[in-house]
Legacy VTK file of the C-alpha trace (Angstrom):
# vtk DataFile Version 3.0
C-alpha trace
ASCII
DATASET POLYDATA
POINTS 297 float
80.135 108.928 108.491
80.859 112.468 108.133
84.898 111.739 109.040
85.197 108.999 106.461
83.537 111.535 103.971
85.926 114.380 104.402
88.808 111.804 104.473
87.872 110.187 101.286
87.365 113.795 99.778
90.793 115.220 100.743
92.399 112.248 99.942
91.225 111.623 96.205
92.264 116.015 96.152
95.668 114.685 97.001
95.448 111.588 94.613
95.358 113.330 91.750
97.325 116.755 92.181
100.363 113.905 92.958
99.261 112.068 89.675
100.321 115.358 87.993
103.281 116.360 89.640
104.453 112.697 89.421
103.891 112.853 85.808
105.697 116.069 85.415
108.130 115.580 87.604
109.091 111.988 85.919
108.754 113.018 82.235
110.953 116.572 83.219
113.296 114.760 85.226
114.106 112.239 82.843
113.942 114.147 79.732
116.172 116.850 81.176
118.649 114.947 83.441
117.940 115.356 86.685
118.463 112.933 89.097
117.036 115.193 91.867
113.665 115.852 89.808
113.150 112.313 89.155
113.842 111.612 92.703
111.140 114.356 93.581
109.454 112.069 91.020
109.534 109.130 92.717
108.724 110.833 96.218
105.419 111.593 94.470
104.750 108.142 93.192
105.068 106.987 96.569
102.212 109.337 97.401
99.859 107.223 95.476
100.527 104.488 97.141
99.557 106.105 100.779
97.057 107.760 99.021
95.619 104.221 98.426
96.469 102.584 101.804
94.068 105.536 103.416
91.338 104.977 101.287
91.461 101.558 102.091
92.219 101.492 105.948
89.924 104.569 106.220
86.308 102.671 105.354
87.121 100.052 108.491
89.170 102.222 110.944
85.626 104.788 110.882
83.509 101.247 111.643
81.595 101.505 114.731
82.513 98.906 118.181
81.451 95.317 117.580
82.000 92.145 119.266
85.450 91.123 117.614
86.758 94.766 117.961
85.084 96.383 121.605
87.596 99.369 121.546
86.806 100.418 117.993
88.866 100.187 114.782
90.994 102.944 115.345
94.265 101.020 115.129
93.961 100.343 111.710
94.092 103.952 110.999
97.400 103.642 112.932
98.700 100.917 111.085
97.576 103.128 107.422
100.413 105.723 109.284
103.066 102.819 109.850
103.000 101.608 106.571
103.196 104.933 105.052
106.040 104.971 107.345
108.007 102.598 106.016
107.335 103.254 102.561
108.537 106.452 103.206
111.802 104.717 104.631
112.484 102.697 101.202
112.006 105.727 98.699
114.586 107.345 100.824
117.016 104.284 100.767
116.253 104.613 96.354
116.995 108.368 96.454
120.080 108.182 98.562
121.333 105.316 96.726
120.816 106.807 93.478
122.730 110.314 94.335
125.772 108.614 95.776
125.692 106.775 92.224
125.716 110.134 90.505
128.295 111.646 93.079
130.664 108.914 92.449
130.180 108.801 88.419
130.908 112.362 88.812
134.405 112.403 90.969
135.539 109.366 88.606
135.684 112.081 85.543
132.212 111.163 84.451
130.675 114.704 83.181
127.390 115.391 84.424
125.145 116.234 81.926
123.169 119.938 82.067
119.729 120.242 83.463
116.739 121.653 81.091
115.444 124.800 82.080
111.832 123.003 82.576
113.450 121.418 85.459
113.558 124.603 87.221
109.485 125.510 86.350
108.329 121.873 87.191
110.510 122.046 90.183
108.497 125.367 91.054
104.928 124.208 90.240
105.786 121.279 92.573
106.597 123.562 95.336
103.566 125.858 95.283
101.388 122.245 94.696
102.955 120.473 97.265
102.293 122.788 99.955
99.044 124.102 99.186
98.190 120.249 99.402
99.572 120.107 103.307
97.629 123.122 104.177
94.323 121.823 102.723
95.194 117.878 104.291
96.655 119.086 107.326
93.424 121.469 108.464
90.984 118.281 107.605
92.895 115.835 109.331
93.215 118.209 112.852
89.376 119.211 112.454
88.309 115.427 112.329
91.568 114.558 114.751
92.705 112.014 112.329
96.479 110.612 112.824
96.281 109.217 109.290
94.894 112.139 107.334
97.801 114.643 109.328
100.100 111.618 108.488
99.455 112.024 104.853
99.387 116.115 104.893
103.016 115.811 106.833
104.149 113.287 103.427
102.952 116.077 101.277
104.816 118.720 103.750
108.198 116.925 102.490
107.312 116.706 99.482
107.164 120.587 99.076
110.598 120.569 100.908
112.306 117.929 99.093
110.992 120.198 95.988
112.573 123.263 97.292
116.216 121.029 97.545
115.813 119.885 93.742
115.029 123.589 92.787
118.417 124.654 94.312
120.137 121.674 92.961
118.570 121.765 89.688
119.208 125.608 89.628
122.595 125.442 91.074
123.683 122.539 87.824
122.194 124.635 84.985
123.341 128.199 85.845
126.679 127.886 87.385
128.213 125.451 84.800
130.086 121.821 84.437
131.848 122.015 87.450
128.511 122.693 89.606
126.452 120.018 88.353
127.436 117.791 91.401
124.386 120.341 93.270
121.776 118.299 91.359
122.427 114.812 92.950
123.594 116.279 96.102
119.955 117.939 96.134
118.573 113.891 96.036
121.014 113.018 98.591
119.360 115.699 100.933
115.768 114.767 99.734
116.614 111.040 100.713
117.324 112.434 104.003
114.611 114.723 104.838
112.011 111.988 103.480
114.182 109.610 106.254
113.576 112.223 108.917
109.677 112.792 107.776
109.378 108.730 107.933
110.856 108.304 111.594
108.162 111.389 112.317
105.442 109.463 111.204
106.441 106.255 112.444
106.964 107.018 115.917
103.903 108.209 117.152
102.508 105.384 115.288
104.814 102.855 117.277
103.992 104.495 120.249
100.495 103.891 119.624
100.698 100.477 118.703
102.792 100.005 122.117
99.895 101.423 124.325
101.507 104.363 125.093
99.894 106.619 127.464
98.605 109.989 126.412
100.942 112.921 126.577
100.991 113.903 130.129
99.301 117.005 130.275
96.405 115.698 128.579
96.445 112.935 131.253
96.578 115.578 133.569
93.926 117.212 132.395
91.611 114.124 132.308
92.314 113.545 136.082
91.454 116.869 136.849
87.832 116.890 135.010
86.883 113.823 136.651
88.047 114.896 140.321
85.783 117.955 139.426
82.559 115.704 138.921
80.494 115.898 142.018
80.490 112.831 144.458
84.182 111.859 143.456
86.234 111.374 146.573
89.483 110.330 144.852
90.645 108.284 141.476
93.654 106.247 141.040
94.611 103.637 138.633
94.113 106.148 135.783
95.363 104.744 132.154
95.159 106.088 128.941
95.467 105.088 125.900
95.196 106.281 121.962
93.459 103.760 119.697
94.024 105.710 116.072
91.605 108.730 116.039
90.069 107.645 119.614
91.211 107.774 123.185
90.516 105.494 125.797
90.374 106.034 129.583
90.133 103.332 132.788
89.921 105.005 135.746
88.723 103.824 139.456
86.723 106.509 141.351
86.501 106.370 145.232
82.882 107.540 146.634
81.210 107.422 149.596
80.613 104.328 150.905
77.592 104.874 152.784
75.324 105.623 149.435
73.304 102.744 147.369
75.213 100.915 144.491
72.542 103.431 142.162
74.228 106.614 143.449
77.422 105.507 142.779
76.716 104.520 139.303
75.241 108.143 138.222
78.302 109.748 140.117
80.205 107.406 137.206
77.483 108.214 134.178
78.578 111.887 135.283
82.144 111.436 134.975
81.526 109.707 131.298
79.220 112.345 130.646
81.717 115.074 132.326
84.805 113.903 130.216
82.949 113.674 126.860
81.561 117.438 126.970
85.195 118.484 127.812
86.803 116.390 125.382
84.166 114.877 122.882
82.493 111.877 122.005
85.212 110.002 120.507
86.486 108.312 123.685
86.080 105.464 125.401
86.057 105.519 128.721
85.819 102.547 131.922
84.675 104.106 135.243
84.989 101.305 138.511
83.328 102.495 141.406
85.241 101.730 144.614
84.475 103.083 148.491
86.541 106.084 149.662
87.988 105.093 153.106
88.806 108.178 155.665
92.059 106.653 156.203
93.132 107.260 152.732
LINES 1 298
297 0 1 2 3 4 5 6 7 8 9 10 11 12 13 14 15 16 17 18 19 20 21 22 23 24 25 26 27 28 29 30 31 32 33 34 35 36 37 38 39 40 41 42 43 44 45 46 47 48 49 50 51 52 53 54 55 56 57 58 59 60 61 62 63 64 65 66 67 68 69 70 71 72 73 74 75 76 77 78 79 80 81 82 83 84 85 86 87 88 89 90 91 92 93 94 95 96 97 98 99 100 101 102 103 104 105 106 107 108 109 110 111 112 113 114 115 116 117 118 119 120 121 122 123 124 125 126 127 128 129 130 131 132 133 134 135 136 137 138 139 140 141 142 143 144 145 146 147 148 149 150 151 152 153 154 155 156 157 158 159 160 161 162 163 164 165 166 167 168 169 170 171 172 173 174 175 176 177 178 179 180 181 182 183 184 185 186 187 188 189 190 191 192 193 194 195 196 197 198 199 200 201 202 203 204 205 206 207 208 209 210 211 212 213 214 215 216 217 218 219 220 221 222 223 224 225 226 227 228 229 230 231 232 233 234 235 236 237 238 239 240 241 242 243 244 245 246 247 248 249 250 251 252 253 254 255 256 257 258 259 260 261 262 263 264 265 266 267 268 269 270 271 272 273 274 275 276 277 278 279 280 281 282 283 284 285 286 287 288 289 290 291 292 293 294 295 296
């Protein structure tokens, strides 16, 4: 399919620019003692790892309707989002753990040691990387509507942030001398945190999802307005919605006039599937019942 293509595509992009700045970002961080480069470091290493769980969920969450799965498997492109999610969650439990280390080394008497200059230029590359790589992910994922792909493109999004926080810590601990050096693991504490933040961003429309949570409301109110539109529809009620990972599904009852034949009422209903899609494309499923408009009502 022509989603799973461009998915695959931007994702193996992503794969291996965050093979390099991992690499770089380890090696530097290391080698020049950083702790917030290395935590960068390791905030790129977890990007292989969603990188892989969207390849994989991608191939079966594209699959067409079957018997097992009648609504599609969209929800396993939700679940790729939850566990990116929670891995998300854990590198920012390492990172925070790791800088409170460093802080607590350091107000003991422990002297920090200084940051190599190549720090600073990995710590720049990453930035300009990193958020070329959400611009490019993010404009696939919203022209396909994909919750995973925009999922991913937001991971890379912190990324480039948490890179700007080790470029002022980094900075900060090799220009300003011994007494400053406390920036650089301060910088990880703040990456833990904003890769915390990014996580519960991710998570909860996932969540949500997973829950059955309605569509936002204006898009709900949109949907009941395009099918009131539709010619021979008398009144709707018992109108749900629902997001199923890059679908949406909609059950509505339509009231029509009960004096016409049981094959009116069914085109009035084709209509309103046909209606709904040309407003809001193809990716939906939708459930019209037909029921007889009373004058009372």
């Amino acid at each position: 399919m022509y989603e799973v293509t461009i998915i695959k595509h931007v994702t193996w992009v992503g794969f291996w620019v965050n093979a390099l700045l991992m690499v770089l970002k380890l090696a530097f961080g290391y080698y020049g003692h950083s702790d917030a480069l290395v935590a960068d470091g390791f905030h790129s290493l977890s990007d292989f790892g969603t990188d892989f769980i969207v390849l994989m969920m991608v191939g079966i969450a594209y699959k067409r309707a079957d018997s097992s799965h009648p609504y599609g498997h969209g929800k396993f492109e939700t679940l790729a989002s939850l566990i990116i999610a929670v891995i998300l969650f854990a590198v920012a439990l390492g990172i925070g753990w790791n800088g409170i280390a460093s802080g607590i080394a350091f107000f003991n008497g422990i002297e920090l040691p200084r940051p190599d200059v190549w720090t600073i230029i990995v710590a720049v590359i990453s930035i300009l990387g990193k958020e070329w790589l959400f611009r490019y992910t993010y404009a696939r994922g919203k022209k396909i509507n994909s919750s995973a792909l925009k999922a991913n493109a937001w991971h890379h999004r912190s990324d480039a942030i948490s890179s700007i926080a080790t470029l002022i810590g980094v900075s900060g601990s090799y220009f300003l001398g011994v007494r400053f050096r406390i920036l650089d693991p301060i910088a990880s504490l703040f990456i833990g945190v904003f890769i915390a933040v990014s996580a519960y961003k991710i998570a909860r429309p996932a969540v949500d999802e997973l829950l059955e949570r309605s569509l936002p409301q204006p898009q709900v109110d949109s949907i009941r307005s395009i099918i009131s539109s539709v010619d021979g529809v008398l009144g709707l009620h018992k109108l749900k919605t629902r997001r199923s990972g890059h679908s949406r599904i909609i059950d509505v009852d339509i009231k029509v006039d009960p004096d016409i034949s049981v094959t009116q009422g069914h085109n009035i209903a084709t209509n309103v599937e046909h209606t709904l899609k040309d407003r809001l494309g193809d990716d939906l499923f939708i459930y019209v019942h037909v029921e007889p408009f009373h004058r009372s009502e």
